[in-house]
C-alpha positions as CSV (number, residue, x, y, z in Angstrom):
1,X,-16.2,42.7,5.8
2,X,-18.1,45.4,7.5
3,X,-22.1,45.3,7.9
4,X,-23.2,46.8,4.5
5,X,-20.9,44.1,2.3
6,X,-21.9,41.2,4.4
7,X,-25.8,42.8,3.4
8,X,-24.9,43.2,-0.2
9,X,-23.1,39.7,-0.5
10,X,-26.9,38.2,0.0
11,X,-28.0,40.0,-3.2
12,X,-26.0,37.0,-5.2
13,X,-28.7,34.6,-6.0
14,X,-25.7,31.8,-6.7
15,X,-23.4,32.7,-3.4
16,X,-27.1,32.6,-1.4
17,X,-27.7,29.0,-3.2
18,X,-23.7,28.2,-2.2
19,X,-24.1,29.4,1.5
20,X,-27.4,28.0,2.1
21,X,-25.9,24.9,0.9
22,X,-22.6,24.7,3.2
23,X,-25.6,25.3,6.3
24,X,-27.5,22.1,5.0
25,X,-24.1,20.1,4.8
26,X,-23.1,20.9,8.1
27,X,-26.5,20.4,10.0
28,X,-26.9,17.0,8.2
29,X,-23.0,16.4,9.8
30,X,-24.0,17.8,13.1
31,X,-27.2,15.1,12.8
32,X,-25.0,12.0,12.3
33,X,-22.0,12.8,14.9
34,X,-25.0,13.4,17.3
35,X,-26.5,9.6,16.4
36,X,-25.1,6.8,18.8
37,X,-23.9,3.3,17.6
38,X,-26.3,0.7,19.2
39,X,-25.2,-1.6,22.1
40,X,-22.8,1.5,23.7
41,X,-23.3,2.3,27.4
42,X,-23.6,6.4,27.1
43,X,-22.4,6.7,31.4
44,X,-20.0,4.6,31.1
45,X,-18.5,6.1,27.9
46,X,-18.8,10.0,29.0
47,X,-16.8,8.8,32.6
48,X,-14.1,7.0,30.3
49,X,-14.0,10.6,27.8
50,X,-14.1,12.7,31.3
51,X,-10.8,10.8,32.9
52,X,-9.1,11.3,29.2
53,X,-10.0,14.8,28.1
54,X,-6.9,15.9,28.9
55,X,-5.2,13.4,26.4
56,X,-5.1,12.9,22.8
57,X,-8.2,11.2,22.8
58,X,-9.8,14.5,24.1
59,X,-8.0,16.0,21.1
60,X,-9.6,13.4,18.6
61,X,-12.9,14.0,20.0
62,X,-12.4,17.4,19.4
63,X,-11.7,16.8,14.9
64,X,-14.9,14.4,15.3
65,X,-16.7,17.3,16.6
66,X,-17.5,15.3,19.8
67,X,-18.6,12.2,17.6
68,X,-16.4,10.4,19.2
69,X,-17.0,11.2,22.6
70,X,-20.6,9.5,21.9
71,X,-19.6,6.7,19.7
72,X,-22.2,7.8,16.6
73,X,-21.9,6.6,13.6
74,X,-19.2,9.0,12.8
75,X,-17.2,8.5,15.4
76,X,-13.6,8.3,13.5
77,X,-14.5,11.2,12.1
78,X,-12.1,12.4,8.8
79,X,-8.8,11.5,10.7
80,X,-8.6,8.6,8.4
81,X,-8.8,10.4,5.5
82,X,-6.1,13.0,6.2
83,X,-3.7,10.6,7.1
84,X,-4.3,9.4,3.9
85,X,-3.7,11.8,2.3
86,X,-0.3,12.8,4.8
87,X,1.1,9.3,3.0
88,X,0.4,10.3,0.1
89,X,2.0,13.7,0.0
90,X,4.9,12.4,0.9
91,X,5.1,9.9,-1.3
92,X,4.9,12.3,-3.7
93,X,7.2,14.6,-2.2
94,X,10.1,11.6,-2.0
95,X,9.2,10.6,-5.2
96,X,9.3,7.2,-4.4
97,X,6.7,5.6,-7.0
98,X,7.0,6.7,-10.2
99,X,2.7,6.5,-11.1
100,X,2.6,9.0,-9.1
101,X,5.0,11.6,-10.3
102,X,3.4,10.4,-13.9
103,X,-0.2,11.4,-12.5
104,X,0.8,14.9,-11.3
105,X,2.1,15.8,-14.7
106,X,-1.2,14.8,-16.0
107,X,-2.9,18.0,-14.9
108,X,-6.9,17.5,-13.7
109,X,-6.8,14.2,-15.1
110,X,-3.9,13.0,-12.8
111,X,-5.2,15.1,-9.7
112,X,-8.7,13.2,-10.0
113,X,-6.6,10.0,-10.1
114,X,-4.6,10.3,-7.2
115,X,-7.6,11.6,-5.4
116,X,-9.4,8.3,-6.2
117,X,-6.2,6.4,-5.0
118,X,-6.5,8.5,-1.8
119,X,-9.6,7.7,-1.1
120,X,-9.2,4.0,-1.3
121,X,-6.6,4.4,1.0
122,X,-8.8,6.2,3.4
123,X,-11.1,3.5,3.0
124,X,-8.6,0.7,4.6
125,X,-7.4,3.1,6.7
126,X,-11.3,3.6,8.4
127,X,-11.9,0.1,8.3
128,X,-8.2,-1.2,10.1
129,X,-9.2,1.9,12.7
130,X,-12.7,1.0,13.4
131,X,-11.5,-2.4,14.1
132,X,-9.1,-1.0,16.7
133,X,-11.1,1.6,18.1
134,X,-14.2,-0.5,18.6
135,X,-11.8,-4.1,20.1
136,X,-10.2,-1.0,22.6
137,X,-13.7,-0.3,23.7
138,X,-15.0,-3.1,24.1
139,X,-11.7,-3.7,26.9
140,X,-13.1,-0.2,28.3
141,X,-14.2,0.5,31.7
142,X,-15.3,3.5,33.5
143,X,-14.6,4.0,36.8
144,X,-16.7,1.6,39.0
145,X,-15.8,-1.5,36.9
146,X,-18.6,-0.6,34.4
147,X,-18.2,-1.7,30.7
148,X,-18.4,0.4,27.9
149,X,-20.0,-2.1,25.3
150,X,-23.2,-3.3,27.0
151,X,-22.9,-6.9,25.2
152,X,-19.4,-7.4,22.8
153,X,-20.5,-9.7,21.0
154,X,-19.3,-10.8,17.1
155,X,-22.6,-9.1,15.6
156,X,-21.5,-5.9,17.7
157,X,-18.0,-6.3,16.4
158,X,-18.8,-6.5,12.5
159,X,-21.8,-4.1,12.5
160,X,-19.7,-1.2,14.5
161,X,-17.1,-1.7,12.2
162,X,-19.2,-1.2,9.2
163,X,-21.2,1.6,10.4
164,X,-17.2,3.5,11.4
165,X,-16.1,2.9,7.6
166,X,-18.7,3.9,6.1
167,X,-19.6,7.0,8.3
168,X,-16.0,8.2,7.6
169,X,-16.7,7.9,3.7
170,X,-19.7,9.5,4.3
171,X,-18.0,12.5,6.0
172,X,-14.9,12.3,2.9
173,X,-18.5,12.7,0.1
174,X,-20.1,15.1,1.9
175,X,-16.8,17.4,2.2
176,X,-16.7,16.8,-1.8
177,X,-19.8,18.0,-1.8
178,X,-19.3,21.5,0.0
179,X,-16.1,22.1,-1.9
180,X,-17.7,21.4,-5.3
181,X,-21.8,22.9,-4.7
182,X,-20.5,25.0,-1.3
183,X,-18.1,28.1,-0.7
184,X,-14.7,27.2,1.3
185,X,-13.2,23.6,1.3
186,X,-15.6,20.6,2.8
187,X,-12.8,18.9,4.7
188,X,-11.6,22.2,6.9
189,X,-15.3,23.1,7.2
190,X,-16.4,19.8,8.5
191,X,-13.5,20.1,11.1
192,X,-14.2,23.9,11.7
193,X,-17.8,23.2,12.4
194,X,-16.8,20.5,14.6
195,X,-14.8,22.8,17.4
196,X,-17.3,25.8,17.2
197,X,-20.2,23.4,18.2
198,X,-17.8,22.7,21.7
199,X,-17.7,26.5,22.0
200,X,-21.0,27.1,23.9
201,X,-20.2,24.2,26.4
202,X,-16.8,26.4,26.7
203,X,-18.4,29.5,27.3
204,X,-21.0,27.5,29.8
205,X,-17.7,26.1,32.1
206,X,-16.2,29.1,32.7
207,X,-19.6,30.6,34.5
208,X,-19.9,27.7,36.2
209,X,-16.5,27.9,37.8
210,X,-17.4,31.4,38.6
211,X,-20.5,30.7,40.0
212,X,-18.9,28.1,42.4
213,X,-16.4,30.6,43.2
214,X,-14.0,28.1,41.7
215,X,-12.4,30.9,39.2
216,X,-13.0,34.7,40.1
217,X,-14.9,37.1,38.0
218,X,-11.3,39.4,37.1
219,X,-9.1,35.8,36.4
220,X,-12.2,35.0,33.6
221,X,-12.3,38.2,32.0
222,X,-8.7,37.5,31.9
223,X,-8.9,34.3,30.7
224,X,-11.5,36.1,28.0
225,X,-9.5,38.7,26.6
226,X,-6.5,36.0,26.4
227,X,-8.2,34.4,24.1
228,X,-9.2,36.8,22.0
229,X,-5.8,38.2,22.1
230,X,-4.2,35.1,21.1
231,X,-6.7,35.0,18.0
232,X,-5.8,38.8,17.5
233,X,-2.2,37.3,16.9
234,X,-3.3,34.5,14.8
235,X,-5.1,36.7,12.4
236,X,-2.1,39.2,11.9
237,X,0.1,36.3,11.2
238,X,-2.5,34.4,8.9
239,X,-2.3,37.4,7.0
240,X,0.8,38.8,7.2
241,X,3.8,38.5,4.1
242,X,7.1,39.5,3.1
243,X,6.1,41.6,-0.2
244,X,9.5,40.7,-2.6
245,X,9.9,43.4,-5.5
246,X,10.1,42.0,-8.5
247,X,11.2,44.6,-12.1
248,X,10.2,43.9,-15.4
249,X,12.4,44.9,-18.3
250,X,11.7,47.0,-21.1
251,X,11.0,44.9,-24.7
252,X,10.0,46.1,-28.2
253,X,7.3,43.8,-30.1
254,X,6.6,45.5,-32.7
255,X,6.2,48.9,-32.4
256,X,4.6,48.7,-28.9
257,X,6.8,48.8,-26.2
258,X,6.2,45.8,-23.3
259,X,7.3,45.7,-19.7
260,X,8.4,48.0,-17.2
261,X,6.5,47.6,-14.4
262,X,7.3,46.8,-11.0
263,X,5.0,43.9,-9.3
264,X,5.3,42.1,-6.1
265,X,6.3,38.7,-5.3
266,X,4.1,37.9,-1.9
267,X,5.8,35.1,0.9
268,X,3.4,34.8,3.1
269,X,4.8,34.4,7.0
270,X,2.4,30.8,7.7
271,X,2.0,29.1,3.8
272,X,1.0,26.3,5.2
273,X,-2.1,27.3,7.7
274,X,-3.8,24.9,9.2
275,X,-2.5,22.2,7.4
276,X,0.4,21.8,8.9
277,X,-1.0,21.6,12.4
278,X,-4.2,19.3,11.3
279,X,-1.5,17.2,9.5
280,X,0.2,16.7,13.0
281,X,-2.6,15.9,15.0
282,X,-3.2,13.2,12.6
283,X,0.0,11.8,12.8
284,X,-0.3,11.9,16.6
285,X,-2.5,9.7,16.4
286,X,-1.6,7.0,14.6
287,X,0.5,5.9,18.6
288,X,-2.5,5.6,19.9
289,X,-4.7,3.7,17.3
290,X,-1.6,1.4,17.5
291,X,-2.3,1.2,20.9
292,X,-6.0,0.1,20.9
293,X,-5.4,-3.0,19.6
294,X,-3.9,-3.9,22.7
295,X,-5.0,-1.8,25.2
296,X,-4.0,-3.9,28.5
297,X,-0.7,-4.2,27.1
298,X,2.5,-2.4,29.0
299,X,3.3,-0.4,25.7
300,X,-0.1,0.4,25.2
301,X,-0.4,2.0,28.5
302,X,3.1,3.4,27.7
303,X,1.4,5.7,24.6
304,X,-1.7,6.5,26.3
305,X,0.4,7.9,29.2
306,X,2.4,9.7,26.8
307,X,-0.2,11.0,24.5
308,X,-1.2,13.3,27.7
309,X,-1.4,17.2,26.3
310,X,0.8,18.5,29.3
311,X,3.5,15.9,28.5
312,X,6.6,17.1,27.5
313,X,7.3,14.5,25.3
314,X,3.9,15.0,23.5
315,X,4.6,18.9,23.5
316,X,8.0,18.2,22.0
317,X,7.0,15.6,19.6
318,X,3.8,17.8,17.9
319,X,6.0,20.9,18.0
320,X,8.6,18.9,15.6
321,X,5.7,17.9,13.4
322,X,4.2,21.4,13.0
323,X,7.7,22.5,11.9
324,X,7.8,19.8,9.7
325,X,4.8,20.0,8.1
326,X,5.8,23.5,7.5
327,X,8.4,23.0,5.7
328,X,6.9,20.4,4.1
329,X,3.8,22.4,2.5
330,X,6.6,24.7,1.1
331,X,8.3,22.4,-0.3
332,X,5.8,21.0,-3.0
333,X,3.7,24.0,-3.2
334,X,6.0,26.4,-4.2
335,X,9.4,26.0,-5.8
336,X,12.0,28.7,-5.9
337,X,13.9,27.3,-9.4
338,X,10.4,27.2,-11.7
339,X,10.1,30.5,-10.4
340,X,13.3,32.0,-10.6
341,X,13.5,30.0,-14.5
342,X,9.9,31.5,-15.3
343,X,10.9,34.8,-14.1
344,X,14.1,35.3,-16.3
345,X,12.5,34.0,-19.0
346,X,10.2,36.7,-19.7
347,X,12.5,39.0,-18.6
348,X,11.4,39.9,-14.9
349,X,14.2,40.6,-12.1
350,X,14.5,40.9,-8.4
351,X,16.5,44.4,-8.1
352,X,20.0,44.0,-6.5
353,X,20.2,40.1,-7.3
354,X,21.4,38.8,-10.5
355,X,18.7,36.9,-12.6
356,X,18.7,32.7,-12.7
357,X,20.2,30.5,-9.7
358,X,20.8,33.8,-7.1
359,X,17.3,34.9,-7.6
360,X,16.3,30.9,-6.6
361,X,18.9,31.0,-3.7
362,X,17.8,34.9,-2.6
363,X,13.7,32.9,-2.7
364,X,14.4,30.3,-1.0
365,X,16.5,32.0,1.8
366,X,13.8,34.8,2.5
367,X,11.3,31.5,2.6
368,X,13.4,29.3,4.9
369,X,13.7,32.2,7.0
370,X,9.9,33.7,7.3
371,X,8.6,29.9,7.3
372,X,11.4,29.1,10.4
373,X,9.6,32.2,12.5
374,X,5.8,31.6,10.8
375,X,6.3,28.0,12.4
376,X,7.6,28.8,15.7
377,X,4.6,31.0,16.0
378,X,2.4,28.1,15.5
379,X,4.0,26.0,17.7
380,X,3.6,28.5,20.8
381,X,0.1,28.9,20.0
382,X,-0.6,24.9,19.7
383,X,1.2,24.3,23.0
384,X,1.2,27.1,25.3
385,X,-1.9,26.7,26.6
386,X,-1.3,23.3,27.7
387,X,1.4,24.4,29.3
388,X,-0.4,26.8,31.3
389,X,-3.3,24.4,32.0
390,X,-0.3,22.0,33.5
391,X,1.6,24.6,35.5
392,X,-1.2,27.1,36.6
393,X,-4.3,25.1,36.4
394,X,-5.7,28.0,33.7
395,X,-8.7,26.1,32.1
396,X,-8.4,26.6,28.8
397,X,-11.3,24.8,27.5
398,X,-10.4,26.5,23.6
399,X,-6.7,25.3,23.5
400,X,-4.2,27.0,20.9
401,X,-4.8,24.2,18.2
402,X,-8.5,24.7,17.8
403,X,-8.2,28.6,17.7
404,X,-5.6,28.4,15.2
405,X,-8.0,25.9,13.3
406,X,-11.0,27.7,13.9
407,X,-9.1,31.4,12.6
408,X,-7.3,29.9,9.7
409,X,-10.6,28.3,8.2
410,X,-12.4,31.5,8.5
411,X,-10.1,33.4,7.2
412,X,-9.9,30.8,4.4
413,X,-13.8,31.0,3.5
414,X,-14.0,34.5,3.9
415,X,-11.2,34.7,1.4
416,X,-13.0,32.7,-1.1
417,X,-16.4,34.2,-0.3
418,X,-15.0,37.5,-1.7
419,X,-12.9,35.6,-4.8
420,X,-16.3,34.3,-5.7
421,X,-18.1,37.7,-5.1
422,X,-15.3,39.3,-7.6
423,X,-15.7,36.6,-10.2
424,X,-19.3,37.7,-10.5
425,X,-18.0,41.7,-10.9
426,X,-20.1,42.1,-7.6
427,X,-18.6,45.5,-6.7
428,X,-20.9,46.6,-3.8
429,X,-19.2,43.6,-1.9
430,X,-15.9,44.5,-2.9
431,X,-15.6,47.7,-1.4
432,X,-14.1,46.8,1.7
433,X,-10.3,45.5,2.2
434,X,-9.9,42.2,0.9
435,X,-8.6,39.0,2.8
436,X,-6.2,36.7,1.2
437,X,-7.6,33.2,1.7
438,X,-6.1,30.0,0.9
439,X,-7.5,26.4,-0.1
440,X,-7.0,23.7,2.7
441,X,-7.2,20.8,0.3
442,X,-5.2,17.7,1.9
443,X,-6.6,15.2,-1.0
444,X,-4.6,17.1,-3.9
């Protein structure tokens, strides 16, 4: 979107409201995740965050948009609601209760439903991880022997847990609210908004290494142009898809001749986009909630250890859920049969393969295979730069999972913002090359 559209797109009175809106939403978010929970000792929780910021809890500071890191009142952030909303995926995926098969069938209706049902869900999920999360704190100490909780008392206990719960359904209405009165979906905006904020403090560490001679001035501007590299790559991926030809047959109604035409069937290389890799943070940290219920416990001290971001096993273990997840999205968002059914039905063909199951088995091949190298791309980017940070000290202070968030969510809003710009037959906006977005909608 060049300078003139990005001018013209303000002469929408509606996408001005819609914009102005999102801005509102996301400074009110910014306001709560900066306001502290009562009875916390700020030192003593920045040393504890400093010792882990290399871990998972660094990571989970980072989807709070550093809520967590200062205890506010919306600490948890909106991890309980996607795992949530994980569990029920694939429950629907499996199939395992029938209500819910029933409810998808039930179009809008059902969707509304199962949301509802989700967020319930989210709701005990918040209030079983505020319990754990505040009983782990309270065992807390930074370094010196200094407690986190200044006085753990039962009324600290029961008011911290309230105040978690809530703030997470706070965060799960607001989102609601950007999707439904906003451009782009809440949820991914809420997390999106949540990494950019760290990006100043980012910017602000590297000079200070180079100041104190601690990182050269050529190994930054390498360290710079990495970066932007790798969200060069991310971008032409995000974008990029296998264009499948798909013929049209000629038919007679009437006396008008139908059909003919050749159109495009478009696989895109990473269907999933940030799901998948938001959906496996999430489930990375489920260990370590476990694990704050009993934090002085051998086990519990076995996860934390583990949960490191240069651990291989961590690596390993979010690399397999990435691919899952994957495969996964694909799996219950797009299904080659219905299509491949659909398609011969009104007479439309892939030239070279023979209509009904080859087309579904020629669909789902060229899937399995473009989602197989789409995934392994997003695996490299989520874990390489740990890697590096481990074997070459390289201080990546933007890893590979938040660039991928932060690039797949813009590319996402942008997408929409120029949907919603051709709904309302706004040409002047339209005349630059458009950008295929996608809803990141983890509740539906």
């Amino acid at each position: 979107m060049d300078q003139n559209n990005a001018l013209n797109m303000f002469k929408s009175s509606d996408l001005k409201k819609r914009l102005l809106f999102v801005l509102i939403a996301l400074a009110i978010f910014r306001l709560g995740a900066a306001i502290p929970i009562p009875g916390i000792n700020a030192d003593a929780l920045k040393a504890i965050f400093e010792a882990n910021k290399g871990g998972i809890l660094g990571i989970l500071d980072m989807f709070s948009g550093g809520a967590l890191g200062k205890f506010s009142i919306l600490a948890l952030g909106i991890m309980p609601y996607i795992n949530a909303s994980i569990i029920m995926s694939l429950l629907k995926g499996a199939h395992v209760l029938p209500i819910l098969d029933s409810l998808s069938k039930e179009g809008e209706a059902g969707r509304r439903k199962i949301n509802q049902i989700t967020r319930v869900f989210a709701l005990v999920l918040s209030v079983l991880q505020s319990f754990g999360l505040t009983f782990a704190l309270a065992k807390m100490s930074a370094p010196g022997g200094v407690s986190a909780v200044i006085n753990p008392s039962p009324i600290f206990y029961i008011t911290t847990i309230i105040t978690l719960a809530t703030g997470t359904m706070f965060i799960i209405w607001l989102g609601e609210q950007i999707t439904e009165r906003g451009i782009g979906n809440g949820i991914s905006l809420i997390i999106f908004a949540g990494i950019v904020e760290r990006l100043p403090a980012a910017v602000k560490g590297v000079i200070s290494l180079v100041l104190a001679e601690e990182l050269t001035l050529v190994f930054a501007i390498i360290l710079t142009a990495a970066v932007f590299l790798i969200m060069g790559f991310v971008v032409w991926v995000e974008t990029g898809q296998r264009q499948i030809p798909v013929q049209y047959a000629k038919r007679m109604v009437g006396r008008q001749m139908y059909g003919g035409q050749t159109t495009y069937l478009p696989i895109k290389v990473d269907q999933s986009g940030v799901i998948a890799v938001i959906f496996a943070m999430a489930l990375m940290s489920l260990p370590l909630t476990l694990a704050q219920f009993n934090p002085e416990a051998i086990w519990a001290q076995k996860i934390v250890d583990a949960m490191q971001s240069a651990n291989a096993i961590y690596l390993a273990v979010l690399g397999g859920l990435i691919m899952f997840f994957c495969y996964f999205y694909n799996s219950i968002t797009f299904n080659p049969k219905e299509f491949a059914d659909n398609l011969k039905k009104w007479g439309g063909f892939i030239p070279g393969i023979r209509p009904g199951e080859p087309t579904r088995q020629y669909i789902e091949w060229v899937l399995n295979r473009i989602t197989f190298f789409g995934a392994l791309f997003i695996v490299a980017i989520a874990i390489m730069p740990s890697i590096a940070q481990a074997q070459f000290n390289v201080p990546f202070y933007f890893g590979g999972t938040a660039i991928l968030i932060v690039v797949g969510v813009a590319l996402d809003t942008v997408g929409q913002i120029q949907a919603h710009a051709m709904s309302r037959n706004y040409e002047p906006l339209m005349k630059g090359k458009k950008i295929k977005g996608r809803w990141f909608n983890v509740g539906s």
